[in-house]
C-alpha positions, 0 to 999 in steps of 0.5 A: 536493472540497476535504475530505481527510477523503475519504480516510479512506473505503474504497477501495470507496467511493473507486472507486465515487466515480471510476466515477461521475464525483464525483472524478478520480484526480487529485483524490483523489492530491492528498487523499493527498499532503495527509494524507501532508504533513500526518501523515507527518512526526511517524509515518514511516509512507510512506519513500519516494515517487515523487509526480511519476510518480504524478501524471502515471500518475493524469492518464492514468487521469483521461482514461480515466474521462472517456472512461468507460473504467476499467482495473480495481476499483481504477480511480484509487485512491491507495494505497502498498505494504510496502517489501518489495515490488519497485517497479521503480526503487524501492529495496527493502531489507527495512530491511537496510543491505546491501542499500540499493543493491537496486533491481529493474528490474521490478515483483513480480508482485501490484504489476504486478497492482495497477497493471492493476486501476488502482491509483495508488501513490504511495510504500512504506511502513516495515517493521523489520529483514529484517521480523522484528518486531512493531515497525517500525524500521531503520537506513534509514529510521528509526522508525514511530510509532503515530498515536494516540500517537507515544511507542508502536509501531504493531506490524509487520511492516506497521507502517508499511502500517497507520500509512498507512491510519490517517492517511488517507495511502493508501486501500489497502495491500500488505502481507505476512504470516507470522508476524502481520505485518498481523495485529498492526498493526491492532489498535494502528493502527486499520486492518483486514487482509485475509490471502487466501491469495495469491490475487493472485500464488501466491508467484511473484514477490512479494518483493525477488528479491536478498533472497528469491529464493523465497518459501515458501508460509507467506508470504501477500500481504494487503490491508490497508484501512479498513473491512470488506467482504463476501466475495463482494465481496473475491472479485471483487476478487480474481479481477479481479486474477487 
């Protein structure tokens, strides 16, 4: 399917297409790579990116699906997450230029849970200072700009999580939430949220360790995606994860 616009379908659209048989995982991680080429450059939505290892991980998951084996809901989904979240060998800051060199050796708990669902994450997307903002800014990495007009804000502290999914960059997103921050972003971004409470991880784990080594039970894990789905569909979701 040579139309990228396939990315701007839901995510349970896109698992059901791979479950099928009308797409790879690696076909529909190269769609995402080509939004991200194409938009990420004027919005700075995605800040950083493991495309090599996302690759070679979706070349798998393609051999699994031709065998008719699927890991999980999420079965070759492309998809990024906040930059909040630790990424094992990935930098995770918080936008905070103390703690540029903070690089966990291991995965937060919801992303090792995305990636048994099957998920393809690709890259970690921009989030403001120590995520206190309705904007989203830092010293690091720079300005979020709203898709639909690149002189306005596109919210936070999941700014840069909603900016993905507008632009068809990932067709999920993790974000996170305590005070809005994927609440407002949508409403600027053209994205939904989705706040369960933490049902993926119960607070264990979630966050940068050598920022935030507890997280409290005000701070919730959402999903951020494209479209609305039934509750009892988002439920089974979520107990999969579990």
């Amino acid at each position: 399917m040579a139309d990228d616009t396939i990315m701007l379908r839901t995510a349970s659209e896109l698992a059901a297409m791979v479950r099928r048989g009308e797409i790879a995982p690696s076909e529909l991680l190269e769609h995402a790579i080509t939004r991200y080429e194409r938009h990420n450059p004027t919005v700075n939505a995605v800040i950083v990116t493991r495309i090599d290892e996302a690759r070679a991980h979706a070349a798998v998951l393609d051999a699994e699906a031709a065998a008719g084996s699927f890991r999980g809901p999420l079965h070759g989904v492309p998809m990024t997450i906040k930059e909040a979240y630790d990424w094992a060998d990935t930098p995770s800051t918080w936008g905070n230029v103390a703690w540029r060199d903070n690089v966990p050796g291991t995965d937060a708990v919801t992303v090792q849970r995305l990636l048994d669902a099957g998920a393809v994450i690709y890259g970690k997307t921009n989030v403001p200072f120590m995520l206190g903002d309705w904007q989203s800014f830092n010293d690091i990495y720079g300005t979020t700009n709203n898709p639909w007009d690149l002189s306005r804000v596109p919210g936070g502290s999941s700014g840069g999580s909603a900016v993905a999914l507008a632009t068809g960059m990932a067709a999920l997103e993790l974000g996170s939430d305590i005070g809005a921050s994927i609440r407002n972003p949508p409403t600027t971004a053209g994205s939904l949220d989705i706040n369960q409470q933490c049902l993926l991880c119960r607070s264990r784990v979630t966050w940068c360790q050598a920022c935030c080594p507890r997280s409290t039970s005000a701070s919730v894990a959402p999903s951020l995606g494209r479209q609305p789905i039934s509750i009892s569909h988002y439920r089974c979701l979520l107990v999969r994860l579990v």
